[in-house]
C-alpha positions as CSV (number, residue, x, y, z in Angstrom):
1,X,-14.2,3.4,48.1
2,X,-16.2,0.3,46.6
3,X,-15.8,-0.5,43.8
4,X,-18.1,-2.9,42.0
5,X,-17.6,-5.0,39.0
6,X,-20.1,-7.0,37.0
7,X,-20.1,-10.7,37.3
8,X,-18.5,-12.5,34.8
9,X,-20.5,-15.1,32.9
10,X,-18.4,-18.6,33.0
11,X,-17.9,-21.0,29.8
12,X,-19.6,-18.1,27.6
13,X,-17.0,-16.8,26.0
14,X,-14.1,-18.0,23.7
15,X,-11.2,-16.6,23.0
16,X,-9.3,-17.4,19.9
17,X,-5.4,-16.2,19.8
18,X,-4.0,-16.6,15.7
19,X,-0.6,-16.5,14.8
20,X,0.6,-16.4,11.5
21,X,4.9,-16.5,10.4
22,X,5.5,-15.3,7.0
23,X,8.7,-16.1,5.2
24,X,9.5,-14.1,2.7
25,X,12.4,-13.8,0.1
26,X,13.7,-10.4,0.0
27,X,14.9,-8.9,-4.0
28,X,17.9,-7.3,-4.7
29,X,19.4,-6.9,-1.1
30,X,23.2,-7.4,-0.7
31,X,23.6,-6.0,3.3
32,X,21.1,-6.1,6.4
33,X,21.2,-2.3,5.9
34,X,19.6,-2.6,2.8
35,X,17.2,-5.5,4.3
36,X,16.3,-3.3,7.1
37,X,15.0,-0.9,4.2
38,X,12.7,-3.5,3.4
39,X,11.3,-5.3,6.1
40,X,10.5,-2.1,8.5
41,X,8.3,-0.6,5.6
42,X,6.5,-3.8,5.2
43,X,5.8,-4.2,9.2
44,X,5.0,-0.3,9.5
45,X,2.1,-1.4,6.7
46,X,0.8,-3.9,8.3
47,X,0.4,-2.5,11.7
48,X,-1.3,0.7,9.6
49,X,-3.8,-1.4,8.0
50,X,-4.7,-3.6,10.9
51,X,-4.6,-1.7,14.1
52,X,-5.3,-4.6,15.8
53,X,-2.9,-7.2,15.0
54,X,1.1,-7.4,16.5
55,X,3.5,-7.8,13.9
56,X,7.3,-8.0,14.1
57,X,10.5,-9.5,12.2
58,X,11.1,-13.1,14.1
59,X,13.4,-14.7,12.1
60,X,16.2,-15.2,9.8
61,X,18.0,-11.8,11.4
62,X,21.1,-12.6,10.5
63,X,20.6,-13.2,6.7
64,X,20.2,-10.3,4.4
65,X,18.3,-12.1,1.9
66,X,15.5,-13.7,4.0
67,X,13.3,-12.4,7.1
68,X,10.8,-14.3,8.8
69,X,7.5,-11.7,10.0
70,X,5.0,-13.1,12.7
71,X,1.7,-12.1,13.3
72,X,-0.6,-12.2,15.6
73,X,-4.2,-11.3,16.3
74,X,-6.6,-11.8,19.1
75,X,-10.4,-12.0,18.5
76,X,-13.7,-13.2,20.2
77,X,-14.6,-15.2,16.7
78,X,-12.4,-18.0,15.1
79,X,-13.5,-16.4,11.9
80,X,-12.3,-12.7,11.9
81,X,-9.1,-13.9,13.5
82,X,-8.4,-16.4,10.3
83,X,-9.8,-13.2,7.9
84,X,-7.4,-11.0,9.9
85,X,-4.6,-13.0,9.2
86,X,-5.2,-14.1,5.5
87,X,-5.8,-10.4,4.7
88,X,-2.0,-10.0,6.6
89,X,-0.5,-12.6,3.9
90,X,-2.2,-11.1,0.9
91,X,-0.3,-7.9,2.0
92,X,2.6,-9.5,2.0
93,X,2.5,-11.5,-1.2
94,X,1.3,-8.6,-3.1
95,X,4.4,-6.6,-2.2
96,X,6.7,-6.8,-5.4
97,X,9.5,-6.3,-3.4
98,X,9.5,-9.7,-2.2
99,X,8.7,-13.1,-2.5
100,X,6.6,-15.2,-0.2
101,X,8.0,-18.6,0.0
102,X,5.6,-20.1,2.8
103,X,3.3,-18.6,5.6
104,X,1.7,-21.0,8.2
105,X,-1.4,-20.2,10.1
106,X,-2.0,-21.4,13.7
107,X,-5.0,-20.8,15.7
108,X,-5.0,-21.3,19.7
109,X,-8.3,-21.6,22.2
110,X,-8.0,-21.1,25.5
111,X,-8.0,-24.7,26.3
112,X,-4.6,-24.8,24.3
C-alpha cells in the first residue's frame, strides 16, 4: 500500500502557541476540600466554553486560599490566540467567587 501525502509548503505557515497563568484569590475557603469545590468548576467552564484551549490548576496546590490556572491555546493567527486567551481571563475575573490578582499572557512562535 502507497500511501501519498501532499507536499508541505515550507516558511508559509506560522504557528503561534499562547499561554496564559491566572492567579486568583479564592473567597471564603478554610480547607483544600473546600478549594477543590472551587477551582474544578471554574476549569470544567473554561474547557466548556473554549473547546479548544488546555486548561489546568498549576500552582499554589498546597494553599487553600490561592490557585494558580494555566492556559493554553494553539492557533494559526497571533490574533485569535491573544482573543482566546483574554476571553479565558474575563471568565475568570467575572466569577464572583474569586478574585483575580494578576494573569500574564505569553505568546511563543515556532522560532521560540
Amino acid at each position: 500500500m502507497i500511501i501519498e501525502q501532499s507536499p508541505v509548503p515550507t516558511g508559509t505557515t506560522t504557528l503561534y502557541v499562547g499561554a496564559l497563568t491566572l492567579d486568583v484569590l479564592l473567597g471564603d475557603v478554610h480547607s483544600l476540600k473546600q478549594k477543590r469545590g472551587v477551582v474544578r468548576p471554574l476549569v470544567a467552564e473554561l474547557r466548556r466554553r473554549f473547546p479548544g484551549v488546555a486548561v489546568a490548576e498549576t500552582g499554589h496546590l498546597d494553599l487553600h486560599r490561592r490557585a494558580e490556572i494555566g492556559v493554553a491555546v494553539v492557533s494559526a493567527t497571533h490574533r485569535n490566540a491573544t482573543e482566546v486567551l483574554e476571553e479565558c481571563e474575563r471568565l475568570v475575573a467575572g466569577r464572583p467567587e474569586v478574585e483575580l490578582l494578576s494573569a500574564r499572557q505569553r505568546l511563543f512562535t515556532e522560532e521560540e
